[in-house]
C-alpha atoms as a printed R data frame, in Angstrom:
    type eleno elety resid chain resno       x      y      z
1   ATOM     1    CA   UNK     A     1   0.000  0.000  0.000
2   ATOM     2    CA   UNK     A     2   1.694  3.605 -1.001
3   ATOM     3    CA   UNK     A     3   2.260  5.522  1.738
4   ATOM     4    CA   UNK     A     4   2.278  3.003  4.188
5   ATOM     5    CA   UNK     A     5   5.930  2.793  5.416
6   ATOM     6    CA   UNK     A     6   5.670  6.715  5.785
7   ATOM     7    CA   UNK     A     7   2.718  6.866  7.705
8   ATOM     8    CA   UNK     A     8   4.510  4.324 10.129
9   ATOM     9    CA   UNK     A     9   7.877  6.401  9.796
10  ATOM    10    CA   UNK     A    10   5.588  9.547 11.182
11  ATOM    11    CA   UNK     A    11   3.854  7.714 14.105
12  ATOM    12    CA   UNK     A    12   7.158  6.150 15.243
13  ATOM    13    CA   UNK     A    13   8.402  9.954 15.359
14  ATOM    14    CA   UNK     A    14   4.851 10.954 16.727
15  ATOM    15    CA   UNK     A    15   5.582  8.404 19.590
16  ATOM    16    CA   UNK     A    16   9.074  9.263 20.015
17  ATOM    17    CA   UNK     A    17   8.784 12.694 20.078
18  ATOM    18    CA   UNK     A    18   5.534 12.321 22.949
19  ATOM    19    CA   UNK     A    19   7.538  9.561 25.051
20  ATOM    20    CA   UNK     A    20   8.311 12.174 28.156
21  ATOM    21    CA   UNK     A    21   4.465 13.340 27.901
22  ATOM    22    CA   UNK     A    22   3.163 10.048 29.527
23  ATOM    23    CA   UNK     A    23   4.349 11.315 33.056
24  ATOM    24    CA   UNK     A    24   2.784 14.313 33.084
25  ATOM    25    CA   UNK     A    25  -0.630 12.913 33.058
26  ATOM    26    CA   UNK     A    26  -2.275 11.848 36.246
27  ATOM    27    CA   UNK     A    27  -3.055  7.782 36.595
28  ATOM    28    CA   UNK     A    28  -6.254  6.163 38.360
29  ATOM    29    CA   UNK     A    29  -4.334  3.396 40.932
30  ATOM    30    CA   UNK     A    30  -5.410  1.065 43.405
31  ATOM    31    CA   UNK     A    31  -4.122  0.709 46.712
32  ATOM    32    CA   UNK     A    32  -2.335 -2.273 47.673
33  ATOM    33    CA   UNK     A    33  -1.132 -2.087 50.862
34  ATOM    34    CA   UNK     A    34   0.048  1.565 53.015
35  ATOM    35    CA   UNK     A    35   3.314  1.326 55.087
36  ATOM    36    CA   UNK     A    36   3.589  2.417 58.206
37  ATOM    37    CA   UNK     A    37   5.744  5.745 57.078
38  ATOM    38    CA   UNK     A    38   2.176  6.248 54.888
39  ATOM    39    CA   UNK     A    39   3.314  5.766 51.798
40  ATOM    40    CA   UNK     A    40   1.438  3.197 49.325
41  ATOM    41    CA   UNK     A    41   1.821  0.693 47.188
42  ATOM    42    CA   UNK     A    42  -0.369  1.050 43.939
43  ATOM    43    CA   UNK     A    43  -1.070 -0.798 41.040
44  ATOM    44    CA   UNK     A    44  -1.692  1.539 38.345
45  ATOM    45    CA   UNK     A    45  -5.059  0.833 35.737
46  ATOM    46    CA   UNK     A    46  -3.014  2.021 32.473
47  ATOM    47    CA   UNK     A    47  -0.973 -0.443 31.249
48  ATOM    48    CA   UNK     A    48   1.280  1.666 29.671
49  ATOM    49    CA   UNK     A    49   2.789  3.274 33.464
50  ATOM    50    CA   UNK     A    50   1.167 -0.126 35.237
51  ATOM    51    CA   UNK     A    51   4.577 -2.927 34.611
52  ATOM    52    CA   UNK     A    52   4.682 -4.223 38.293
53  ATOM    53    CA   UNK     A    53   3.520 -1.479 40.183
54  ATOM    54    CA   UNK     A    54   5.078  1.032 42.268
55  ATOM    55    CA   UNK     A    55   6.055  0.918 46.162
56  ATOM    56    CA   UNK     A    56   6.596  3.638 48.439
57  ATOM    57    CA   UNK     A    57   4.864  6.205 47.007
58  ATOM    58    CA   UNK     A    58   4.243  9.191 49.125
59  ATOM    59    CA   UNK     A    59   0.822 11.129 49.386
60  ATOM    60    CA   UNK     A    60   0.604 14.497 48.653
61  ATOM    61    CA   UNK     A    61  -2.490 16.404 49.831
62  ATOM    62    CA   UNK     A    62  -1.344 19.609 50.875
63  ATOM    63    CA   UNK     A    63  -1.989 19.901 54.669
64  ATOM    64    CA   UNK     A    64   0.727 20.605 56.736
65  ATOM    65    CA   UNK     A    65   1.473 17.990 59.619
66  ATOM    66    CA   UNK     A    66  -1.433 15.646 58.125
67  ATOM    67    CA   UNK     A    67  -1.510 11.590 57.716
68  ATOM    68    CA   UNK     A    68  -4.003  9.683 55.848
69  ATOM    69    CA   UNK     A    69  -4.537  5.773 56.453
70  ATOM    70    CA   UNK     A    70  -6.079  4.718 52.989
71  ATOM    71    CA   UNK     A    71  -7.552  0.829 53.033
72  ATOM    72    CA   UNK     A    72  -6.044 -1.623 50.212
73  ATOM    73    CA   UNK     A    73  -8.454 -1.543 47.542
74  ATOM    74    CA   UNK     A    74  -9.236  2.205 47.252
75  ATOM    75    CA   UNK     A    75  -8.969  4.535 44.408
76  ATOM    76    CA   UNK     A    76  -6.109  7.262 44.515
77  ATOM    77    CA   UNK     A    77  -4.563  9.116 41.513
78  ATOM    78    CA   UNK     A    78  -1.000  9.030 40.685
79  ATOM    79    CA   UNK     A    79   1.290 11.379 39.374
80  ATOM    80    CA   UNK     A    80   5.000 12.062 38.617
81  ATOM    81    CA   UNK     A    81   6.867 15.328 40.134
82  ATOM    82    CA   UNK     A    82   8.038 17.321 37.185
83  ATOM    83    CA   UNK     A    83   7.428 14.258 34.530
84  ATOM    84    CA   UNK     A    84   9.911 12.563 36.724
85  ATOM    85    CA   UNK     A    85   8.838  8.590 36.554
86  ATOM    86    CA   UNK     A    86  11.544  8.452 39.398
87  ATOM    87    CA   UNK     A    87   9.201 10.641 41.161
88  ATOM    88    CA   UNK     A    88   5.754  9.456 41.729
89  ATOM    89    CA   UNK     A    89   3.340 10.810 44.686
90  ATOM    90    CA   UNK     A    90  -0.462  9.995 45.416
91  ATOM    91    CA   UNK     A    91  -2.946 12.102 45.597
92  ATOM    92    CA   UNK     A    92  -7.130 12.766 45.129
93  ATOM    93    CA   UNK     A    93  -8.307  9.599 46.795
94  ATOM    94    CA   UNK     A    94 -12.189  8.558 47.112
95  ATOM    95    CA   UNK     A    95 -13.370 10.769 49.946
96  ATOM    96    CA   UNK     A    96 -15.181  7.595 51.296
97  ATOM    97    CA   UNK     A    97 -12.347  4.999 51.052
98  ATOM    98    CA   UNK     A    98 -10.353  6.848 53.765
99  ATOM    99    CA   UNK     A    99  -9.789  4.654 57.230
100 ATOM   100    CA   UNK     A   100  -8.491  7.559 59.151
101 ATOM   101    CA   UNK     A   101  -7.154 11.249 58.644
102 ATOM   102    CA   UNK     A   102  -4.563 12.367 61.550
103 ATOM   103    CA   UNK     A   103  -3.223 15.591 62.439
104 ATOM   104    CA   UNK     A   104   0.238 16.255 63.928
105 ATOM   105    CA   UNK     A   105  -0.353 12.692 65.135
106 ATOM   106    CA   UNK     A   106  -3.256 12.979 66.897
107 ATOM   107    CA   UNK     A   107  -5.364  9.771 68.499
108 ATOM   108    CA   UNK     A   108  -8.237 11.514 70.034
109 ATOM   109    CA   UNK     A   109 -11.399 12.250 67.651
110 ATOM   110    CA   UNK     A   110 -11.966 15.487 66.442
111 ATOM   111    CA   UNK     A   111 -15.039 17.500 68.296
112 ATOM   112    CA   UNK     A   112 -16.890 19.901 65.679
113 ATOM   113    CA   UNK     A   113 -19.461 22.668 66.477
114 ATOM   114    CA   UNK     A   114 -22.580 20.415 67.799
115 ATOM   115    CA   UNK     A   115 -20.913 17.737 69.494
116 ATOM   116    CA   UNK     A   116 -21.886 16.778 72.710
117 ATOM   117    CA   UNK     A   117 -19.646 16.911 75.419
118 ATOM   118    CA   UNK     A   118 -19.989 15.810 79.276
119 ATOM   119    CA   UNK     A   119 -18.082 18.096 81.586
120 ATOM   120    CA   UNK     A   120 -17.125 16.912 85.267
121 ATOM   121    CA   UNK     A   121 -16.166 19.549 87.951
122 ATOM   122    CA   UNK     A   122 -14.413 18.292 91.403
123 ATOM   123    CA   UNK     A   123 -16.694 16.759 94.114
124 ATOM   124    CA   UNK     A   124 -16.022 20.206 96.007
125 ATOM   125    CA   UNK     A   125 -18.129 22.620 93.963
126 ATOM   126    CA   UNK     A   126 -20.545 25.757 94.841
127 ATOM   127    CA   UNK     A   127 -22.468 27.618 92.176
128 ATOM   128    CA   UNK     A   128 -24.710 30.593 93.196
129 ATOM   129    CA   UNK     A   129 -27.419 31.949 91.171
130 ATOM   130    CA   UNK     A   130 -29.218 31.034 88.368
131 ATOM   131    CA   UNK     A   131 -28.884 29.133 85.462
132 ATOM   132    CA   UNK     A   132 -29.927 26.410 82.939
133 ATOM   133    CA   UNK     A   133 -29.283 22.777 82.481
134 ATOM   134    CA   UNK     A   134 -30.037 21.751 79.371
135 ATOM   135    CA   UNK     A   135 -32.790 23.418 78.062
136 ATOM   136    CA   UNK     A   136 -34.368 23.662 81.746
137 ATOM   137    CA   UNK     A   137 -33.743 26.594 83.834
138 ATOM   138    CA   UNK     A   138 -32.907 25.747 87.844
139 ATOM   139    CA   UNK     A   139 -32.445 27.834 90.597
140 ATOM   140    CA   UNK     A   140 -30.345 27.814 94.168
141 ATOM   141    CA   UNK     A   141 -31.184 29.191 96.783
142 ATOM   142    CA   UNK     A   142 -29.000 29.526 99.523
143 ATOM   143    CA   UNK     A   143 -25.858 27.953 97.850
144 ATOM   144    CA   UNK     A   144 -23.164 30.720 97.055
145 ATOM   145    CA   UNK     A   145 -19.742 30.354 96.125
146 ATOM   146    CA   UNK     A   146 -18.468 29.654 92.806
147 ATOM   147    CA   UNK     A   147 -16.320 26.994 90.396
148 ATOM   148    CA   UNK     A   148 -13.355 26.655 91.882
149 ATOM   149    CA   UNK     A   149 -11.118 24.436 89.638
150 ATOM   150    CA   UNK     A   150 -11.752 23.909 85.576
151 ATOM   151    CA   UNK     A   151 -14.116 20.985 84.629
152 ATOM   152    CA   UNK     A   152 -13.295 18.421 82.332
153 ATOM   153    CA   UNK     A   153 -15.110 17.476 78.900
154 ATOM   154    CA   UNK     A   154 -15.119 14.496 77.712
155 ATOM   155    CA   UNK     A   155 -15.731 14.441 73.945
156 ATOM   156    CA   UNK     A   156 -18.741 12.236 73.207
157 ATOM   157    CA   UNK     A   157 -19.667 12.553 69.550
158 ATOM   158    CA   UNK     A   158 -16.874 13.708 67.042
159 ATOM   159    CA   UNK     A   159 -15.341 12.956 63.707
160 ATOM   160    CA   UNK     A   160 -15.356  9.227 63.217
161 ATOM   161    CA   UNK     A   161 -12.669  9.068 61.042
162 ATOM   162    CA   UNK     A   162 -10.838 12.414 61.983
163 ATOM   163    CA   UNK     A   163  -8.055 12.195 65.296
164 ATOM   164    CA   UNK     A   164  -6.150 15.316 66.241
């Protein structure tokens, strides 16, 4: 067929001359297992960037002194630092696939505006006046004095899945 050997001369160029483009795309992975440093281990859906998959690949989400405990099986994209295939990093996971998000290392939930709290005081406490509890309003009469020490909350509802 005419033509033929110089229409496969041009893609050959085409391809050689687009090689470095194919890290500067953004990949759909799957997580196979997260270390305990953070970084993943992904198994990339394009076969072109998927050979064995890669290890050790760090997450990038942009929040200073933040951790992210993805499960095995969740979606992440992957990219390449620069175009650098010697530089991969995760990033954009499924908002719904995430085990756990940590900051500066926390282990206690995260309380957000509306979250109940109970709050003890020492057994040695007056209160004078009046006041509510709840949403019902109590009175004391008599009983003067005031808080003496700070009470402590206890955080009962919070973030599920966020620990500071």
């Amino acid at each position: 067929m005419p033509g033929s050997d110089s229409r496969t001369a041009l893609e050959r160029f085409i391809r050689w001359v687009m090689r470095d483009t194919l890290y500067l795309a953004q990949y759909e992975c799957e997580v196979q297992g997260q270390a305990e440093d953070y970084t993943l281990d992904l198994l990339p859906a394009d076969e072109r960037i998927r050979g064995t998959g890669l290890s050790n690949v760090p997450i990038r989400h942009g929040l200073p002194g933040v951790t992210v405990r993805v499960p095995v099986g969740a979606s992440v994209l992957l990219g390449f630092e620069g175009g650098d295939p010697r530089s991969p990093f995760a990033s954009l996971w499924d908002p719904d696939s995430i085990d756990a998000i940590e900051f500066n290392g926390g282990k206690s939930p995260v309380a957000r505006v509306g979250d109940t709290a109970t709050v003890a005081f020492p057994p040695l406490v007056t209160i004078t006046g009046v006041g509510t509890l709840g949403a019902a309003p109590f009175t004391f009469s008599g009983c003067q004095g005031a808080i003496v020490s700070p009470g402590v909350a206890v955080i009962e509802t919070g973030a599920k899945r966020a620990k500071a």
